[in-house]
C-alpha positions as CSV (number, residue, x, y, z in Angstrom):
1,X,-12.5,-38.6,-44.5
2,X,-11.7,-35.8,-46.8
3,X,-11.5,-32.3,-44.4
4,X,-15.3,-31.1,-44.8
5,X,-14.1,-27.0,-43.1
6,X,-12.3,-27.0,-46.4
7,X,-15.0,-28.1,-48.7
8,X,-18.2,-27.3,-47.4
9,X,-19.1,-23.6,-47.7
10,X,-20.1,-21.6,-44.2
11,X,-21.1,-18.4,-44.7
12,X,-21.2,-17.8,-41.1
13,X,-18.1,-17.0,-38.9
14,X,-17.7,-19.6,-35.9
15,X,-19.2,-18.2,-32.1
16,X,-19.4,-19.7,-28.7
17,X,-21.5,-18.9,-26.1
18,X,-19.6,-17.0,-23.0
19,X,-21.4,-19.7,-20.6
20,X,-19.8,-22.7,-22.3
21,X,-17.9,-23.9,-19.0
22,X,-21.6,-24.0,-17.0
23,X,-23.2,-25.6,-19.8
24,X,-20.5,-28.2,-19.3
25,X,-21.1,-28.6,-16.4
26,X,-25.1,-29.5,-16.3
27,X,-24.2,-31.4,-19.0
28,X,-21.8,-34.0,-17.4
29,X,-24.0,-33.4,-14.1
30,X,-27.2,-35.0,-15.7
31,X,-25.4,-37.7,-17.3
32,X,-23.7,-39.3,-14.8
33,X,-27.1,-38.6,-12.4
34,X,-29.8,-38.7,-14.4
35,X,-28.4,-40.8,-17.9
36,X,-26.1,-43.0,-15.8
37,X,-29.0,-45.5,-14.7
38,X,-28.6,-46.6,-18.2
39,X,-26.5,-49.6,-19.8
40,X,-22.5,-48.0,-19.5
41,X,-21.6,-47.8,-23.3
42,X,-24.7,-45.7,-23.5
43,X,-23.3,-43.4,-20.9
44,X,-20.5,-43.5,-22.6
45,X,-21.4,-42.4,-25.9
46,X,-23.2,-39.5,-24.1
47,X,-20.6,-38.2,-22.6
48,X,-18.1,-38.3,-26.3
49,X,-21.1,-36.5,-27.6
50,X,-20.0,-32.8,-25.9
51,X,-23.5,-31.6,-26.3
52,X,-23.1,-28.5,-23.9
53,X,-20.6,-27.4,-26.7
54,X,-22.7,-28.2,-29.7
55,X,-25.2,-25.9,-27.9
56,X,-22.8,-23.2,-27.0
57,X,-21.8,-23.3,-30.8
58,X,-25.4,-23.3,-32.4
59,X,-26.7,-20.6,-29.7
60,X,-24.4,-18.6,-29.1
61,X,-26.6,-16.0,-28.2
62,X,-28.7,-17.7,-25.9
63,X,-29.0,-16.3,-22.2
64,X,-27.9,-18.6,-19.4
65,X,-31.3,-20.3,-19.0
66,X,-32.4,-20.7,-22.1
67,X,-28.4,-22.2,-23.1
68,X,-29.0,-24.8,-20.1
69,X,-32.2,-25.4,-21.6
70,X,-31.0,-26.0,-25.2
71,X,-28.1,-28.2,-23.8
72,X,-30.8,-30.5,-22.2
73,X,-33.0,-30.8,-25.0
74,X,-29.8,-31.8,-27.5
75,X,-29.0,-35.0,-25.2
76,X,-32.1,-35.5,-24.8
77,X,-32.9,-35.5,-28.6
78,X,-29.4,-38.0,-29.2
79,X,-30.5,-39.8,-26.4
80,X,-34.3,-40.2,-27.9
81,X,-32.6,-41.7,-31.4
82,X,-29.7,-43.4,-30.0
83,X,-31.7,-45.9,-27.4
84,X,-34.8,-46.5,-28.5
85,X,-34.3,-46.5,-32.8
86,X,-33.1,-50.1,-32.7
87,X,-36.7,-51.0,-30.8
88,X,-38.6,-53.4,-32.4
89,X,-41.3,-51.6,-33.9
90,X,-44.2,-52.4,-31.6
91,X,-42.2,-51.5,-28.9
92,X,-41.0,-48.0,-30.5
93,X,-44.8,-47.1,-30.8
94,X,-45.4,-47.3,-26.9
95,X,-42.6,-45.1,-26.6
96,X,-43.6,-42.9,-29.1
97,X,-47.3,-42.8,-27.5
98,X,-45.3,-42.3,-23.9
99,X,-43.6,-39.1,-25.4
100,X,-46.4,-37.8,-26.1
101,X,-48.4,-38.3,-23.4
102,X,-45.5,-36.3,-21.3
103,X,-45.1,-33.5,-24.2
104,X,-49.1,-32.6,-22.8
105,X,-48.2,-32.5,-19.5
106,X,-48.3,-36.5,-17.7
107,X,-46.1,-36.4,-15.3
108,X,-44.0,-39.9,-15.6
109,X,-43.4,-42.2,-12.5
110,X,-40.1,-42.3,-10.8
111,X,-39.2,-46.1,-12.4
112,X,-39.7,-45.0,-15.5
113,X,-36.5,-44.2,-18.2
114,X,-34.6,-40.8,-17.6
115,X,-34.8,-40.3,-21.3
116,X,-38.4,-39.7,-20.4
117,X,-37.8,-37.9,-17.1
118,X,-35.2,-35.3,-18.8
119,X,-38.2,-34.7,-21.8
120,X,-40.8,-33.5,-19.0
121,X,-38.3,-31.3,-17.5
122,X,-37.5,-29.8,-20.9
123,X,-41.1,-29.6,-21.5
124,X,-41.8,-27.8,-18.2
125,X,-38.8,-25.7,-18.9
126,X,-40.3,-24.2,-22.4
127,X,-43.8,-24.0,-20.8
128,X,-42.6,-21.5,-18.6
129,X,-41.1,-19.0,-21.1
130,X,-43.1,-19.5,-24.5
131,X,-46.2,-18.6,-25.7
132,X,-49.2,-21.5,-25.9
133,X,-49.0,-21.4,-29.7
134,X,-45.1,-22.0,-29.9
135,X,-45.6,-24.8,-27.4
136,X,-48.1,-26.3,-29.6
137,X,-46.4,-26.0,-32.4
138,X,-43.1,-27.4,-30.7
139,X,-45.4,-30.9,-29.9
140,X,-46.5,-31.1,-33.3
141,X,-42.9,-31.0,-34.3
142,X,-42.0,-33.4,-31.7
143,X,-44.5,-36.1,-33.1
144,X,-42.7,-35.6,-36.2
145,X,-39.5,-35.9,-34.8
146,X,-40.4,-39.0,-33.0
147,X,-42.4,-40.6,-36.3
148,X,-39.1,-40.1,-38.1
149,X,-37.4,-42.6,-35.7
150,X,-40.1,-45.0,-36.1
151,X,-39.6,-45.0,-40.2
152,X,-36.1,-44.6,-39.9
153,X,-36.2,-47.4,-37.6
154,X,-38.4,-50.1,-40.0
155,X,-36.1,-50.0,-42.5
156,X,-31.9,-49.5,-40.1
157,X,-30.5,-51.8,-38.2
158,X,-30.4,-54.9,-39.9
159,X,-27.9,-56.5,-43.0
160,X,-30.3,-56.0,-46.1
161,X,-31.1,-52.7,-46.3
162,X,-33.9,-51.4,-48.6
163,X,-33.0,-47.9,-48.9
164,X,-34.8,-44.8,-50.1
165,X,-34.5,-43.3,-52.9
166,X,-33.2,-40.0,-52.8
167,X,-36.5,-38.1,-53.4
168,X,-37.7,-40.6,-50.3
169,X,-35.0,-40.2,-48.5
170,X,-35.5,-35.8,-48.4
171,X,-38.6,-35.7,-46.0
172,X,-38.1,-38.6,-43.7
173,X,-34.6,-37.0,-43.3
174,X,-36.5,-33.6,-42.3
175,X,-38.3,-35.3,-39.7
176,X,-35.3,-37.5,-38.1
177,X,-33.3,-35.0,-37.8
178,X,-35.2,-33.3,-35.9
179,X,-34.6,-29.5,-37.4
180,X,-38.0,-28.7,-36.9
181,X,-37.8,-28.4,-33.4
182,X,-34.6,-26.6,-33.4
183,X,-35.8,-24.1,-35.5
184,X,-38.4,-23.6,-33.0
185,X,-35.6,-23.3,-30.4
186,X,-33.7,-20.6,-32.4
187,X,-37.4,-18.5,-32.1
188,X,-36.7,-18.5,-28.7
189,X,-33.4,-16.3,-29.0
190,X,-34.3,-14.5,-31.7
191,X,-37.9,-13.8,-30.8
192,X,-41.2,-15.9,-31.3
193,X,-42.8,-15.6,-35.0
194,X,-46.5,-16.1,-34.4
195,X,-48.3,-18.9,-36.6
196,X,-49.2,-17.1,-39.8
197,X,-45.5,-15.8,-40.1
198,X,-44.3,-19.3,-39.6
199,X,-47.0,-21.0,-42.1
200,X,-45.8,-18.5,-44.8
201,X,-44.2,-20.3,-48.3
202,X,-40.6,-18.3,-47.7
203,X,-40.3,-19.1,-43.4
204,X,-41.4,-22.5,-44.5
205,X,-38.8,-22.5,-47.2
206,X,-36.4,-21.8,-44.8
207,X,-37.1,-24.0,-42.4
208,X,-36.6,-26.6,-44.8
209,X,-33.4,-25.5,-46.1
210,X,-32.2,-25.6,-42.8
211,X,-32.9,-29.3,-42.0
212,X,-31.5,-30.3,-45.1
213,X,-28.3,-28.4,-44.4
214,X,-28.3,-30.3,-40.6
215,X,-29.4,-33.3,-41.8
216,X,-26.5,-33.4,-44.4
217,X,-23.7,-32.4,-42.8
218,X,-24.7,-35.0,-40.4
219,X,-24.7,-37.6,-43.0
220,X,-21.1,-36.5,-44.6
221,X,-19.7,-35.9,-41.2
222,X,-21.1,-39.7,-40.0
223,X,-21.5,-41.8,-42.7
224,X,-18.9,-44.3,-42.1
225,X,-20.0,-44.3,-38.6
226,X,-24.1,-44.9,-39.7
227,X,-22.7,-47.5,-42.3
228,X,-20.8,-49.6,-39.6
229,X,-24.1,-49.6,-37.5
230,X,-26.2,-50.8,-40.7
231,X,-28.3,-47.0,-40.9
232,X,-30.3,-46.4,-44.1
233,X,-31.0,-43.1,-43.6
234,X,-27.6,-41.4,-44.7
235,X,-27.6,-39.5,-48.1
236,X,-24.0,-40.6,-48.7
237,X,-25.5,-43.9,-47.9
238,X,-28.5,-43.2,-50.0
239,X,-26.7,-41.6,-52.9
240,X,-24.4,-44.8,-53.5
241,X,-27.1,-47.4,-53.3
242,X,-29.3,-44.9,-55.9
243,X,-26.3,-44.4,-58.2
244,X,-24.5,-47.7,-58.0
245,X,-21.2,-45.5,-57.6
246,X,-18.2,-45.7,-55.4
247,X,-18.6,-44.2,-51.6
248,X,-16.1,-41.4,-52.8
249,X,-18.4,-40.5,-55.8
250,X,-21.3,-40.7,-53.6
251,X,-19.5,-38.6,-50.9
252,X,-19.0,-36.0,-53.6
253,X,-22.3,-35.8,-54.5
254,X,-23.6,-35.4,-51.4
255,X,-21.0,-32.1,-50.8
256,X,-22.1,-31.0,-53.7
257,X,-26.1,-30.9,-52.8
258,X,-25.3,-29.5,-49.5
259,X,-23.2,-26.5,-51.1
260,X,-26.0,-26.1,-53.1
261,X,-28.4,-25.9,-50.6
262,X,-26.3,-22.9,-48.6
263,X,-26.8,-21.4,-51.3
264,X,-30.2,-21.5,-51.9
265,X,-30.2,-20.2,-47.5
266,X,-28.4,-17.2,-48.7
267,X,-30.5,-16.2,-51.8
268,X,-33.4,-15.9,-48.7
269,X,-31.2,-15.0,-46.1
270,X,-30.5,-11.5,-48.7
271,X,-33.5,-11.2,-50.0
272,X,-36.2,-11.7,-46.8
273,X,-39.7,-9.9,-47.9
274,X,-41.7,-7.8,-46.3
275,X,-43.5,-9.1,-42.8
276,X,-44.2,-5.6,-41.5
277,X,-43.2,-5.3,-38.1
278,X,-42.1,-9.0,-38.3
279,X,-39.2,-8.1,-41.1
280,X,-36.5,-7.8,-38.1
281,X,-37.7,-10.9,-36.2
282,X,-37.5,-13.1,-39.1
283,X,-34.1,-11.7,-40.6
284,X,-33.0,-12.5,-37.1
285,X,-34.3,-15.7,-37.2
286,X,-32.7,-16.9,-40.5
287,X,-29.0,-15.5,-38.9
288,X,-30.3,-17.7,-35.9
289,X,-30.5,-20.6,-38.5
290,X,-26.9,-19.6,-40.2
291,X,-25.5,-20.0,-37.1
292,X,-26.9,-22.9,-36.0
293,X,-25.6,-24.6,-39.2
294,X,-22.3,-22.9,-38.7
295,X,-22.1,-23.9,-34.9
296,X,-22.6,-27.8,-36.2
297,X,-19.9,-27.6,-38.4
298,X,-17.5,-25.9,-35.7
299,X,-18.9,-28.4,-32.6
300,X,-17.5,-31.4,-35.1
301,X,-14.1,-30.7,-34.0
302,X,-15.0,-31.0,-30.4
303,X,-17.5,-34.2,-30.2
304,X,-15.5,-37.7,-30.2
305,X,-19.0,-38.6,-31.1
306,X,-17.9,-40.3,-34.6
307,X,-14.5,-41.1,-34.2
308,X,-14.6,-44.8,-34.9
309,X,-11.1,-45.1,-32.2
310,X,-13.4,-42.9,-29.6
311,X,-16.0,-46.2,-30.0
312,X,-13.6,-49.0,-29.1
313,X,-13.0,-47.9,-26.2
């Protein structure tokens, strides 16, 4: 894999959070007591992951609670996709229904999965520090996250895939990667945007820049990984079967869109109009999302996650 810190532009300078070590801590705490229940290699592959860094990286600003908070809800999220995306479909739905259930409030039994113990508690904990219209927001954009791994499941996971196009490939992607939620997160650091800030053309602009900038460093950083496990919804993946080109050609495309895209994020990030006494809030919010993207990049070096050597063992 060609060295993407070299080639992918990052605007943003690399930060940690000071409370990195306790992060790590809760972190390796709920998966061997709450994850480890579930089948070893899964456990496993939770504990390469090194989510208490990835959120230490992409909030680096976070206070304590709201870090321990963001460090749940990332394993959780991996967690979500990783277990339940190979489901048959009919099966995926119940889950999905489940999740939702829980996002309002149910309570779920003590037999039932920790994947949907450790959502209620995430749940519970954003109940208690946001405003009713971010949590209802934050549901919606659950549902969405959750639908994308129902569509991204019909068409992974099996020999013949039928892959998107590109144009299909853009807004499943935006769902499945879950962005939307994060970028609700990063409102909680940088201060909650009420609805008819958030519904506005250039906050919705760059809320979608910012998934595309996740979502494709993902697929450049994983691609050989997603390809081994028969995943369609990889742009590299996507851009190869579109163009009938070599992977490295494909690979090359794909750099090339995301270094695009960052700098579409900057044209808004130096230009943000005027939202009256909302101007700060959502300057501070698209930094939030800079160095979210930046703290992805910098949490690859850390995660064994995709190391195809990490997985044999």
């Amino acid at each position: 894999m060609k060295n993407l810190k070299t080639i992918l532009l990052n605007p943003f300078p690399p930060r940690v959070s000071p409370y990195l070590t306790l992060m790590r801590e809760k972190s390796e705490q709920w998966i061997n007591e709450d994850y480890g229940t579930l089948p070893q290699p899964f456990v496993k592959m939770m504990k390469r992951l090194d989510g208490a860094s990835w959120a230490a990286h992409s909030w680096p600003d976070a206070p304590l609670p709201l870090s321990i908070s963001f460090t749940r809800a990332l394993l959780w999220g991996i967690a979500q996709d990783d277990y339940y995306a190979p489901f048959q479909a009919e099966e995926l739905s119940k889950v999905t229904c489940r999740m939702m259930e829980v996002a309002r409030g149910t309570i779920p039994g003590p037999e039932e999965n920790p994947i949907i113990h450790q959502f209620s508690i995430l749940m519970r904990e954003f109940e208690v520090i946001a405003t009713e219209d971010w949590i209802k927001r934050y549901i919606y954009d659950v549902s969405q996250y959750l639908e994308g791994i129902e569509i991204d499941s019909s068409i992974s996971y099996r020999k013949n895939i039928n892959y998107p196009s590109i144009k299909e490939y853009i807004p499943i992607r935006r769902k499945n990667v879950a962005m939307a939620t994060v970028n609700d997160k990063i409102e909680l650091v940088t201060g909650i945007l009420p609805n008819y800030i958030v519904v506005h053309p250039f906050v919705q602009e760059a809320r979608n820049i910012g998934g595309d900038l996740f979502a494709w460093s993902n697929d450049l950083i994983s691609f050989e990984k997603e390809r081994q496990d028969d995943e369609a919804m990889n742009l590299v993946l996507v851009i190869q079967n579109e163009r009938k080109c070599t992977m490295e050609d494909a690979f090359d495309e794909a750099v090339q869109m995301y270094n695009s895209r960052v700098e579409d994020f900057m044209v808004l990030y130096n230009d943000v109009p005027d939202f009256g006494v909302y101007t700060p809030v959502v300057k501070k919010f698209l930094e939030g999302q800079g160095l979210w993207i930046s703290g992805y990049l910098n949490w690859f070096e850390d995660t064994k996650r995709y190391s195809m050597q990490e997985q044999l063992n």
